[in-house]
N, CA, C and O atoms as a Maestro MAE file, in Angstrom:
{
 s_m_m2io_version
 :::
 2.0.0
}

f_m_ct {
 s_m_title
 :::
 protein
 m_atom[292] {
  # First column is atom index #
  i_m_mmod_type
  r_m_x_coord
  r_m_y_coord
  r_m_z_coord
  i_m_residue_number
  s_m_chain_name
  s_m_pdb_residue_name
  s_m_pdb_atom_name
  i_m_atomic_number
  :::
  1 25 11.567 90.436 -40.896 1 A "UNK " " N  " 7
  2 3 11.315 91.842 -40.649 1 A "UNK " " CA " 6
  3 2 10.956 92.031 -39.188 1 A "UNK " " C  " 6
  4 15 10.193 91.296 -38.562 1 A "UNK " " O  " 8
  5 25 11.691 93.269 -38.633 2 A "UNK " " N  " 7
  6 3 11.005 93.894 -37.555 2 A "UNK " " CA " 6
  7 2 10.480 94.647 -37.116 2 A "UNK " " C  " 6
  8 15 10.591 95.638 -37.839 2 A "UNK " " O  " 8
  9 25 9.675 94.929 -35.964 3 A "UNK " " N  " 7
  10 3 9.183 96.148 -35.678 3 A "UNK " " CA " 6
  11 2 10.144 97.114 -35.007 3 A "UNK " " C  " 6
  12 15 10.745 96.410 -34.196 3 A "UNK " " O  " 8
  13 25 10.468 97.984 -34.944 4 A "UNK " " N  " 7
  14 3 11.378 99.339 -33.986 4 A "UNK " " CA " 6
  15 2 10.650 100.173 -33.264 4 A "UNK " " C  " 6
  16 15 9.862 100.747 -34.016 4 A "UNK " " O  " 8
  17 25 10.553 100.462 -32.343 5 A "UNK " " N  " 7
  18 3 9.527 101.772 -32.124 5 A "UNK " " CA " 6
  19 2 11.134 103.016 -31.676 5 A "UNK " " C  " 6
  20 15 12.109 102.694 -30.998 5 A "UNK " " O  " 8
  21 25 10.944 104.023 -32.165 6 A "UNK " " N  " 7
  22 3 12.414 105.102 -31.868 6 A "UNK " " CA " 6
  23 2 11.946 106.085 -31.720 6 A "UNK " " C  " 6
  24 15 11.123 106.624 -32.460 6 A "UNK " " O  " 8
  25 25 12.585 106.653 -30.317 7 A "UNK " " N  " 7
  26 3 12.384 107.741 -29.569 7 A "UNK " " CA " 6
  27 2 13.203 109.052 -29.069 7 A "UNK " " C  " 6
  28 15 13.660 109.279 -27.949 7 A "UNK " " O  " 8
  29 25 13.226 109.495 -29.726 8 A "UNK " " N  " 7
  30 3 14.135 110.788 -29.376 8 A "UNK " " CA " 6
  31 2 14.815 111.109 -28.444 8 A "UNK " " C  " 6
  32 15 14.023 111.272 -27.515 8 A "UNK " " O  " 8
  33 25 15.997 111.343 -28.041 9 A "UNK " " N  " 7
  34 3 16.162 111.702 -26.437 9 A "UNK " " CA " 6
  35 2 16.840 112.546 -26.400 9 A "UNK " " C  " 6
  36 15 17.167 112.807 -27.558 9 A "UNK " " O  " 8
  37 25 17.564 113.580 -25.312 10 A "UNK " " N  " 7
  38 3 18.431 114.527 -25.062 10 A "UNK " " CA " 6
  39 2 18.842 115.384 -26.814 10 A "UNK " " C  " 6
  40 15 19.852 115.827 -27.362 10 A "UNK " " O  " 8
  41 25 17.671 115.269 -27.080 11 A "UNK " " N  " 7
  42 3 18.190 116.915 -28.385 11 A "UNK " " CA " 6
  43 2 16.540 117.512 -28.393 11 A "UNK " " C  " 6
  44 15 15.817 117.424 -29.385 11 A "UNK " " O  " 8
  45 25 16.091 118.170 -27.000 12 A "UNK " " N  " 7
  46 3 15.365 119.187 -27.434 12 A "UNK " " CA " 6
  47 2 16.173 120.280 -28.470 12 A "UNK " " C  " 6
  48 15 17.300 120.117 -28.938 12 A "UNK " " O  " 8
  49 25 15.226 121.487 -28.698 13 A "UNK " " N  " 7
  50 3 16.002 122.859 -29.116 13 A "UNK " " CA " 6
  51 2 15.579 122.526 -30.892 13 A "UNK " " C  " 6
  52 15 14.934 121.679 -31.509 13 A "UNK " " O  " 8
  53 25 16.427 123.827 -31.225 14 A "UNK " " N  " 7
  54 3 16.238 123.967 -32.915 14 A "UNK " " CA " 6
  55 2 17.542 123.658 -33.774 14 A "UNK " " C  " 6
  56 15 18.565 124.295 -33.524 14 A "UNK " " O  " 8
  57 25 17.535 123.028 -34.434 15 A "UNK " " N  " 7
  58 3 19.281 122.875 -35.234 15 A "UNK " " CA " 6
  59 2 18.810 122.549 -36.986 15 A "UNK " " C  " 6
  60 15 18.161 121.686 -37.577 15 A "UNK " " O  " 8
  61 25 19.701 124.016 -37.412 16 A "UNK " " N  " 7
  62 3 19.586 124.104 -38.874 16 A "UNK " " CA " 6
  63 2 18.137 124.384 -39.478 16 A "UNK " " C  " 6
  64 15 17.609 124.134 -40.562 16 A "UNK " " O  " 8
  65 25 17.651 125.124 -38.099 17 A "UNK " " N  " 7
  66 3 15.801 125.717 -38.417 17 A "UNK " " CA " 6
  67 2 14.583 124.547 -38.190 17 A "UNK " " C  " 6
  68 15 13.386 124.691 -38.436 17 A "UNK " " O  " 8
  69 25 15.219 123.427 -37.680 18 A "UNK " " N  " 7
  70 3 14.393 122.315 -37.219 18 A "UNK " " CA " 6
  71 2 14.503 121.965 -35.817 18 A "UNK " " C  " 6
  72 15 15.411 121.552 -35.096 18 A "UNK " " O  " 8
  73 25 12.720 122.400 -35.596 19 A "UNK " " N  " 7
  74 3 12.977 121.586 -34.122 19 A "UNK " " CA " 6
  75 2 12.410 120.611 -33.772 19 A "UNK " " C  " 6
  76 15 11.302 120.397 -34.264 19 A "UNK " " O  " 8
  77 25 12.893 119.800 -32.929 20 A "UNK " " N  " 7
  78 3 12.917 118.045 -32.478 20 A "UNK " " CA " 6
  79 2 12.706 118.780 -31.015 20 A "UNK " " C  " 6
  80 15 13.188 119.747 -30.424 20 A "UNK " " O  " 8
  81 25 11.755 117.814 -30.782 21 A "UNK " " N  " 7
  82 3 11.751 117.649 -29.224 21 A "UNK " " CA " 6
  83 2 12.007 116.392 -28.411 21 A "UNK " " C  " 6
  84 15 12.086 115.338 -29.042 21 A "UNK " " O  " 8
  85 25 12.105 116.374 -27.477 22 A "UNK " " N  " 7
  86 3 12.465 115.047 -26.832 22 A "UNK " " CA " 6
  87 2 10.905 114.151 -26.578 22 A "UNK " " C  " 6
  88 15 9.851 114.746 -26.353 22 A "UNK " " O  " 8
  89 25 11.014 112.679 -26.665 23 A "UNK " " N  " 7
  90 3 9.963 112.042 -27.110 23 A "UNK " " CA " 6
  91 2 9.124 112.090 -27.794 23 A "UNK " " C  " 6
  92 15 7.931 112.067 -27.491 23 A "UNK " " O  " 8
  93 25 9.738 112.189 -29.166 24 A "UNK " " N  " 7
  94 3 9.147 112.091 -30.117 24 A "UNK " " CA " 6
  95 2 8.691 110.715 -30.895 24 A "UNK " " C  " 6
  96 15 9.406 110.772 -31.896 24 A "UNK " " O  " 8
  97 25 8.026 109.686 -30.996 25 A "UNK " " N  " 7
  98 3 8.212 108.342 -30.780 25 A "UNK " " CA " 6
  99 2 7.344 107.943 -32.436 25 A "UNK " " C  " 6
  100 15 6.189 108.180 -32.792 25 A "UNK " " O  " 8
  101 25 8.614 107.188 -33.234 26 A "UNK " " N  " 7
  102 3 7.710 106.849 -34.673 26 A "UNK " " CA " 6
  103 2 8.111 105.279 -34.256 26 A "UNK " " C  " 6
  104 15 8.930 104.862 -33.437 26 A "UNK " " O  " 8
  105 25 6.965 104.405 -35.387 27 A "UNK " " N  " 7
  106 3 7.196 102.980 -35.927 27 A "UNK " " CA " 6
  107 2 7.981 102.371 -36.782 27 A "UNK " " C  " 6
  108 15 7.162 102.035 -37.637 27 A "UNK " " O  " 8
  109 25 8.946 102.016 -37.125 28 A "UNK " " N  " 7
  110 3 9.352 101.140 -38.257 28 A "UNK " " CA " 6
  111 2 9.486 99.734 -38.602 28 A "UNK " " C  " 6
  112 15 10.161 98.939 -37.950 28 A "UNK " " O  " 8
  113 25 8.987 99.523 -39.389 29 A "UNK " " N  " 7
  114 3 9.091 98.373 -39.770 29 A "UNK " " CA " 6
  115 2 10.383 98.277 -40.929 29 A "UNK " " C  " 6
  116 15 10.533 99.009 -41.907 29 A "UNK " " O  " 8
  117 25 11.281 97.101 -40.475 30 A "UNK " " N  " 7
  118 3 12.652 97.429 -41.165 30 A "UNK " " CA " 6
  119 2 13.649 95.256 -41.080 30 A "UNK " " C  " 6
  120 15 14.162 94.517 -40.239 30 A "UNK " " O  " 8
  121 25 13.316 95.262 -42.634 31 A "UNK " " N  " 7
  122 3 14.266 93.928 -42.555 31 A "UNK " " CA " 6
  123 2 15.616 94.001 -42.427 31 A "UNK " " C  " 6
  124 15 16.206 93.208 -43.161 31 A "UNK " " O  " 8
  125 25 16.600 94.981 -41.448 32 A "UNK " " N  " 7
  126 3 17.942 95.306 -40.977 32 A "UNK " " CA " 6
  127 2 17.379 95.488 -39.509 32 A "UNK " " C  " 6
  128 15 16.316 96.017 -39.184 32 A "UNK " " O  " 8
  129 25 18.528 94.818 -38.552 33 A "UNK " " N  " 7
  130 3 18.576 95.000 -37.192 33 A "UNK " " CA " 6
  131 2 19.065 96.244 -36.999 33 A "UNK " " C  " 6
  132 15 19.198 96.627 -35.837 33 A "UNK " " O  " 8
  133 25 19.426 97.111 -38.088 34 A "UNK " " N  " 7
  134 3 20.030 98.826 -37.503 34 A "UNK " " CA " 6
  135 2 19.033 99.665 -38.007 34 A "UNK " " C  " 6
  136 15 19.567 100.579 -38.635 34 A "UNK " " O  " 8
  137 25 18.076 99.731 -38.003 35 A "UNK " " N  " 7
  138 3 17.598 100.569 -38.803 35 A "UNK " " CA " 6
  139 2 18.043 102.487 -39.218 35 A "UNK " " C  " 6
  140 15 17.678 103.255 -40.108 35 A "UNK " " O  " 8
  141 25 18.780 102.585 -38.290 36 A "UNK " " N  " 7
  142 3 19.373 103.999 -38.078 36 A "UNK " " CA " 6
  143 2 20.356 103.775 -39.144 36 A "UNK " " C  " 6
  144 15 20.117 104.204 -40.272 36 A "UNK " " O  " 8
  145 25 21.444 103.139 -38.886 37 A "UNK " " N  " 7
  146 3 22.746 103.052 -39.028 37 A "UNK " " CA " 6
  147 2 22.478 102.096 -40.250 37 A "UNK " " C  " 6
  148 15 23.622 101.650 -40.344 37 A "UNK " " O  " 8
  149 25 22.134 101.787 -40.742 38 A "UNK " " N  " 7
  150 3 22.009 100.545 -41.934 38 A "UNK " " CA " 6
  151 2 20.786 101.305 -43.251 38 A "UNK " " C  " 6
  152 15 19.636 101.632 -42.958 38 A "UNK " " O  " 8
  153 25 21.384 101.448 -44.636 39 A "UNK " " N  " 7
  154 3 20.891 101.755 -45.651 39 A "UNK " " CA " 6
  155 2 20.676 103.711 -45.606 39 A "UNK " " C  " 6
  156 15 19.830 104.349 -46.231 39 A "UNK " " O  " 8
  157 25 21.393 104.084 -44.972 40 A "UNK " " N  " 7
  158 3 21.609 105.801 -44.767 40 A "UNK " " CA " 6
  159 2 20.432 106.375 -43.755 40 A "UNK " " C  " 6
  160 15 20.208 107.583 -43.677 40 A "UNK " " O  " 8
  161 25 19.625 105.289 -42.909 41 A "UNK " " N  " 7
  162 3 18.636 105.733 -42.224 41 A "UNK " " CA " 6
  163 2 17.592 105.920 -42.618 41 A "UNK " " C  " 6
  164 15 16.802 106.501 -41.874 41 A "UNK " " O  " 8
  165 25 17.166 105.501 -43.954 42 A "UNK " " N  " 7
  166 3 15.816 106.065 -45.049 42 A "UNK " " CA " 6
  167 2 14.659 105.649 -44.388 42 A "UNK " " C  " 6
  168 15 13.637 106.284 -44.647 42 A "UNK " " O  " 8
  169 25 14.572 104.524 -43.416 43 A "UNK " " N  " 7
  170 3 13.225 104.296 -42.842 43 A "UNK " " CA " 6
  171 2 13.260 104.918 -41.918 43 A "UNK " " C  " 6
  172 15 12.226 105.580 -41.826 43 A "UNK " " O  " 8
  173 25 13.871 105.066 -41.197 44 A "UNK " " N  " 7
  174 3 13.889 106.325 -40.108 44 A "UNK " " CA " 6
  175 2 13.278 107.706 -40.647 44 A "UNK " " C  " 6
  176 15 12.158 108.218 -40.660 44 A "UNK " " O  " 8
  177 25 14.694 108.094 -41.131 45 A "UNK " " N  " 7
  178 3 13.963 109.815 -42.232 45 A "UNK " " CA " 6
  179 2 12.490 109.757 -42.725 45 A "UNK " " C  " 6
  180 15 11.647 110.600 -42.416 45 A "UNK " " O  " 8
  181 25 12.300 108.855 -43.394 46 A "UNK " " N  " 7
  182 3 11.073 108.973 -44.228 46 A "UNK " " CA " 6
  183 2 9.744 108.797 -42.634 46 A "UNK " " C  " 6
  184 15 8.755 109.481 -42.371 46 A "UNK " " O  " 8
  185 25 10.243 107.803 -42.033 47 A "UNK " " N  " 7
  186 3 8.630 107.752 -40.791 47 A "UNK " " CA " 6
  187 2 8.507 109.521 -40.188 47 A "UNK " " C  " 6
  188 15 7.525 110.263 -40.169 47 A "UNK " " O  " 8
  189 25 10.001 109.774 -39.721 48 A "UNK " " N  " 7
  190 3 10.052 111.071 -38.973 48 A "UNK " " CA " 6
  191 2 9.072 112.406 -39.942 48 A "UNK " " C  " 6
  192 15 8.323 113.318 -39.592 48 A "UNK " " O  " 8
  193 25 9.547 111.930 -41.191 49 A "UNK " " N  " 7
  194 3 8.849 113.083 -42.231 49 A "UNK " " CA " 6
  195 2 7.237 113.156 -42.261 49 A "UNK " " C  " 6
  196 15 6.425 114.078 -42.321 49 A "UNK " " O  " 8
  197 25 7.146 111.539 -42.181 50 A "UNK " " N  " 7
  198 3 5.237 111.134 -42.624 50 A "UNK " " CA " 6
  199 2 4.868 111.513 -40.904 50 A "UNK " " C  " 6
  200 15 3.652 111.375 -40.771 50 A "UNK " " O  " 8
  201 25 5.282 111.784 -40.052 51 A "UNK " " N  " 7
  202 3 4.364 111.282 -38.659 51 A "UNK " " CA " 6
  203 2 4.386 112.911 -37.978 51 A "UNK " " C  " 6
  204 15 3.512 113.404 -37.264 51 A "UNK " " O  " 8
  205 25 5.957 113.701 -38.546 52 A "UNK " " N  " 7
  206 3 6.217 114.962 -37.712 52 A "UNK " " CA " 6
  207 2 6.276 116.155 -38.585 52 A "UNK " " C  " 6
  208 15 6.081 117.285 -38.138 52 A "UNK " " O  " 8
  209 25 6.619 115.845 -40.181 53 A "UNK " " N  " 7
  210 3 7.009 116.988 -41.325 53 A "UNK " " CA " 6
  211 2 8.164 117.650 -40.826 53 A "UNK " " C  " 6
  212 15 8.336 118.857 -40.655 53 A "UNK " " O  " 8
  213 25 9.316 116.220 -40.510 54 A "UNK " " N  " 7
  214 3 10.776 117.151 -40.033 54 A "UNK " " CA " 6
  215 2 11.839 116.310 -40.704 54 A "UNK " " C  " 6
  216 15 11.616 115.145 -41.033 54 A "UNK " " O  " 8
  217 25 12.994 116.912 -40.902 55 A "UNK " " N  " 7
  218 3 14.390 115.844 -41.761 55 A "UNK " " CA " 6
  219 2 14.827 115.558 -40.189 55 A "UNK " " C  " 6
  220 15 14.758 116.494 -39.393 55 A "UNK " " O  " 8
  221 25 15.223 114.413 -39.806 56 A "UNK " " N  " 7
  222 3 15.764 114.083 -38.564 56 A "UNK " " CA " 6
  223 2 16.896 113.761 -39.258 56 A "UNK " " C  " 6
  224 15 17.617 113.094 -38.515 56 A "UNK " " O  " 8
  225 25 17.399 113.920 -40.347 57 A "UNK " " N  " 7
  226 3 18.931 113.618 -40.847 57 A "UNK " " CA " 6
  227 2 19.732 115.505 -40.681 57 A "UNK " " C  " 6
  228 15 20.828 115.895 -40.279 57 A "UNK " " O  " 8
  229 25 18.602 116.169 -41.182 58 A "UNK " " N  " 7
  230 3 18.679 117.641 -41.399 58 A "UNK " " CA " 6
  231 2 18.941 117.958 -40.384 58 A "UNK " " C  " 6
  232 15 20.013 118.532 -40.193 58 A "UNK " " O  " 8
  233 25 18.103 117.715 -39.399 59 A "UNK " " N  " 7
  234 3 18.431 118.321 -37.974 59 A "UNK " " CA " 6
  235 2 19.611 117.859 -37.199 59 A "UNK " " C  " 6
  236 15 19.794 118.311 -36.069 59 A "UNK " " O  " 8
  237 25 20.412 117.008 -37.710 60 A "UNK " " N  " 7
  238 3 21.663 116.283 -37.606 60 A "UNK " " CA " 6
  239 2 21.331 115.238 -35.923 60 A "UNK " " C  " 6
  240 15 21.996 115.179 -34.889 60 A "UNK " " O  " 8
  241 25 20.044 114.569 -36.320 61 A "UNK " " N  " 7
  242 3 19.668 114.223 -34.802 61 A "UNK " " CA " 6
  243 2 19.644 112.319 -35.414 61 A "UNK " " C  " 6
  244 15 19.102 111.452 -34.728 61 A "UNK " " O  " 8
  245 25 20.238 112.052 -36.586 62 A "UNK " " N  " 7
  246 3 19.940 110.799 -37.202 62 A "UNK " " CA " 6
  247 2 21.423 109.752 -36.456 62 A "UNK " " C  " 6
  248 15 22.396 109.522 -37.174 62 A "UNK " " O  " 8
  249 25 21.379 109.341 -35.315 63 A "UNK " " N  " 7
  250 3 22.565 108.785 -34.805 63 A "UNK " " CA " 6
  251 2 21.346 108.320 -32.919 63 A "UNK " " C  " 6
  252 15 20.413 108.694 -32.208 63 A "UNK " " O  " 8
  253 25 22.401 107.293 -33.120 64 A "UNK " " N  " 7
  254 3 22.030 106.434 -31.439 64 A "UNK " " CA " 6
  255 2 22.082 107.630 -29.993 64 A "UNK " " C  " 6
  256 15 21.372 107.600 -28.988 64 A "UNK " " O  " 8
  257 25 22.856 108.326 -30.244 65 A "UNK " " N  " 7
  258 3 23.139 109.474 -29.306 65 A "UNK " " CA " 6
  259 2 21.887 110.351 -29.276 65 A "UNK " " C  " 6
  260 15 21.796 111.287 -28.481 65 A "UNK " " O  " 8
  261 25 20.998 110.066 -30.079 66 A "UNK " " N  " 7
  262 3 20.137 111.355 -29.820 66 A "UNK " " CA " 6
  263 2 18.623 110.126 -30.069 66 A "UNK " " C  " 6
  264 15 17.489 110.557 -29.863 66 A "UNK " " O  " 8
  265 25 18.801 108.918 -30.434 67 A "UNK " " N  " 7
  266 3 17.712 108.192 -31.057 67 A "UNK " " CA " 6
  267 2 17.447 106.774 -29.790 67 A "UNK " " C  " 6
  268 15 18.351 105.949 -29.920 67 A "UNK " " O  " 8
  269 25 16.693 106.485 -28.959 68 A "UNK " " N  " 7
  270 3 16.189 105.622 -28.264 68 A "UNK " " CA " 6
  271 2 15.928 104.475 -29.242 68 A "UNK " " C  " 6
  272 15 15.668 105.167 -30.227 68 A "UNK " " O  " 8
  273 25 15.792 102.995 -29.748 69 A "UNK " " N  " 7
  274 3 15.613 102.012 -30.542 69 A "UNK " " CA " 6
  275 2 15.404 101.013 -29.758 69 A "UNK " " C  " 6
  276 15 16.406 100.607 -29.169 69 A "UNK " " O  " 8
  277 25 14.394 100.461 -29.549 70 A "UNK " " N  " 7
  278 3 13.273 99.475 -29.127 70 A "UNK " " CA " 6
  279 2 13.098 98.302 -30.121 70 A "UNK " " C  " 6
  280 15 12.459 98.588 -31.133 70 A "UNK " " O  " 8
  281 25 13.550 97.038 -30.014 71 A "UNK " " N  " 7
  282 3 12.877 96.024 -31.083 71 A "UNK " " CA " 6
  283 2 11.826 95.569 -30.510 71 A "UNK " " C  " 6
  284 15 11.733 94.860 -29.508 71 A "UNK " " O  " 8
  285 25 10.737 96.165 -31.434 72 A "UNK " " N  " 7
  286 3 9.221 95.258 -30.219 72 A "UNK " " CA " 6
  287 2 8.761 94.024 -30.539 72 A "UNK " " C  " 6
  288 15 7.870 93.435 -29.926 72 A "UNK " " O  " 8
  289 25 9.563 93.470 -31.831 73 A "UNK " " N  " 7
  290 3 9.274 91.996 -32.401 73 A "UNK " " CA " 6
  291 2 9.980 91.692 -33.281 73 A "UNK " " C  " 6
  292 15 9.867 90.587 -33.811 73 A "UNK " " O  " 8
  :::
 }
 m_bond[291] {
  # First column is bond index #
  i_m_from
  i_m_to
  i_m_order
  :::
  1 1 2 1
  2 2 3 1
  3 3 4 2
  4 3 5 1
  5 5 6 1
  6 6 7 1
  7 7 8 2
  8 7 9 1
  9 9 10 1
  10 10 11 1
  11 11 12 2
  12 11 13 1
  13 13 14 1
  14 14 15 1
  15 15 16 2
  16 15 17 1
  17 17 18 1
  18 18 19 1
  19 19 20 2
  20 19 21 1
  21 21 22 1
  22 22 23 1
  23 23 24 2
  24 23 25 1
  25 25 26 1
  26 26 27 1
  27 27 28 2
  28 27 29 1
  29 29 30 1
  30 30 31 1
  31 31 32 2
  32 31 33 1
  33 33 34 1
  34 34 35 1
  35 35 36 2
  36 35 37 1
  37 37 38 1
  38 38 39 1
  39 39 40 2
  40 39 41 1
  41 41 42 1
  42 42 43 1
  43 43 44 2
  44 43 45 1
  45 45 46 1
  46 46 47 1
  47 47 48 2
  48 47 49 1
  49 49 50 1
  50 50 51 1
  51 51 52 2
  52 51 53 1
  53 53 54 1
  54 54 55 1
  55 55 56 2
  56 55 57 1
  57 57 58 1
  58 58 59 1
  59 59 60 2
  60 59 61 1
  61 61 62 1
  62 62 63 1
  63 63 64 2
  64 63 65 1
  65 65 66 1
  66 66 67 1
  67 67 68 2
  68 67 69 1
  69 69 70 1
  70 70 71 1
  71 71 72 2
  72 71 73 1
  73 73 74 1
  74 74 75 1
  75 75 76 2
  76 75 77 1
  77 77 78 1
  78 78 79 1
  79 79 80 2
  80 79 81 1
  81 81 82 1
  82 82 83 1
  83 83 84 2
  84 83 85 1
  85 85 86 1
  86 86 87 1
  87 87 88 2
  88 87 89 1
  89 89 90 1
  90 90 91 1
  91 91 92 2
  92 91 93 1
  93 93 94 1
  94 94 95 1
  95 95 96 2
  96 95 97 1
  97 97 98 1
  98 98 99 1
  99 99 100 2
  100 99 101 1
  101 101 102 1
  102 102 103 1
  103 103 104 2
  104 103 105 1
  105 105 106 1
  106 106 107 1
  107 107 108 2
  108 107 109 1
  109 109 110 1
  110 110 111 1
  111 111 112 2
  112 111 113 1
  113 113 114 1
  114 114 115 1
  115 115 116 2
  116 115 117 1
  117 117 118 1
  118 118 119 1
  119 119 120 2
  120 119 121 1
  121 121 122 1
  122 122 123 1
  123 123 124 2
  124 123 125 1
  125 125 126 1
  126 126 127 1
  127 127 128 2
  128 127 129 1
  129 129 130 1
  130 130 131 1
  131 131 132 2
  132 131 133 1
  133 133 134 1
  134 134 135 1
  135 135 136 2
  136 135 137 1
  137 137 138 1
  138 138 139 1
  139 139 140 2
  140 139 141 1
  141 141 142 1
  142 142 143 1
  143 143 144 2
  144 143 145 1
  145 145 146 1
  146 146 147 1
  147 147 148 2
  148 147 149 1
  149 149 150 1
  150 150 151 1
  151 151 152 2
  152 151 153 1
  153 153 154 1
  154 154 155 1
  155 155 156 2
  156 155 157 1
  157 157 158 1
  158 158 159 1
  159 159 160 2
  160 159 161 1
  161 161 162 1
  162 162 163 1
  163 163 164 2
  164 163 165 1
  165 165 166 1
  166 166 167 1
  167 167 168 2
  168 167 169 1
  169 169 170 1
  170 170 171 1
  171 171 172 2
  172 171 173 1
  173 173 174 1
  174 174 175 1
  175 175 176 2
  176 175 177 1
  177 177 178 1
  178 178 179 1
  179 179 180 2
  180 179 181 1
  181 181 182 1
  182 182 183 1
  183 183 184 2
  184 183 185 1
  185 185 186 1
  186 186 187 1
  187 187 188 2
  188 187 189 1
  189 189 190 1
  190 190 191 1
  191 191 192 2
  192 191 193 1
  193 193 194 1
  194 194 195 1
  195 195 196 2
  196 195 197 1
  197 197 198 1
  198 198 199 1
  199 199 200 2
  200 199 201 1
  201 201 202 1
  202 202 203 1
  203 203 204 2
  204 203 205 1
  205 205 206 1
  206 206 207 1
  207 207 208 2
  208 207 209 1
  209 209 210 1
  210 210 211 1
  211 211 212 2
  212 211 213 1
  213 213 214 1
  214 214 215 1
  215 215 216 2
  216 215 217 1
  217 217 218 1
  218 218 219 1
  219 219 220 2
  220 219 221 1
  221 221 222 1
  222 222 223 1
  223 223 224 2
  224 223 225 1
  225 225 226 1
  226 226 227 1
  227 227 228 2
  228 227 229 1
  229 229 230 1
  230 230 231 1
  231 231 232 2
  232 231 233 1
  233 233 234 1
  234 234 235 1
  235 235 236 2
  236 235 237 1
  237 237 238 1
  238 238 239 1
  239 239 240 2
  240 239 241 1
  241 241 242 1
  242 242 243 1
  243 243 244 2
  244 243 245 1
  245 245 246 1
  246 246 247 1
  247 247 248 2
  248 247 249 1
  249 249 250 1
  250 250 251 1
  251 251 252 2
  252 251 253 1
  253 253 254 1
  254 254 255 1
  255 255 256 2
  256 255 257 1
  257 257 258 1
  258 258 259 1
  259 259 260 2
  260 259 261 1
  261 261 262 1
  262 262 263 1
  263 263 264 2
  264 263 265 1
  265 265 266 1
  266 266 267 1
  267 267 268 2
  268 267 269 1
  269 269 270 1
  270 270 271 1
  271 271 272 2
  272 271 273 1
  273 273 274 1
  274 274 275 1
  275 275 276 2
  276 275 277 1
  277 277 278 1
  278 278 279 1
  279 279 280 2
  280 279 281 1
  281 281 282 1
  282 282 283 1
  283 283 284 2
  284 283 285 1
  285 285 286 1
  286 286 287 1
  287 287 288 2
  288 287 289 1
  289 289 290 1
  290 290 291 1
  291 291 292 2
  :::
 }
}
């Protein structure tokens, strides 16, 4: 297992009534080296939900293009 730390980048603004701002920064802990892209993103979605009360799948911001991914161990 690893740690991720993932950070938001270039999608300030509101999309689909959700807004994300830029540096927005959650933890995951995740036994897949993708954590985005691997198992539909559920550890992603679910940290973004517990840390911000937002769908980062909803806001269509769940992809490398909008997501910074850090392995910190």
């Amino acid at each position: 297992m690893a740690l991720f730390l993932i950070t938001t980048k270039n999608c300030s603004g509101t999309t689909n009534g959700i807004k994300v701002e830029n540096g927005m920064t959650i933890e995951v802990i995740s036994k897949y080296s993708d954590p985005i892209n691997t198992n539909g993103g559920h550890e992603v979605i679910d940290a973004f939900q517990r840390k911000y009360g937002i769908d980062i799948k909803k806001a269509a911001k769940l992809s490398k293009s909008y997501l910074d991914v850090k392995k910190i161990n």
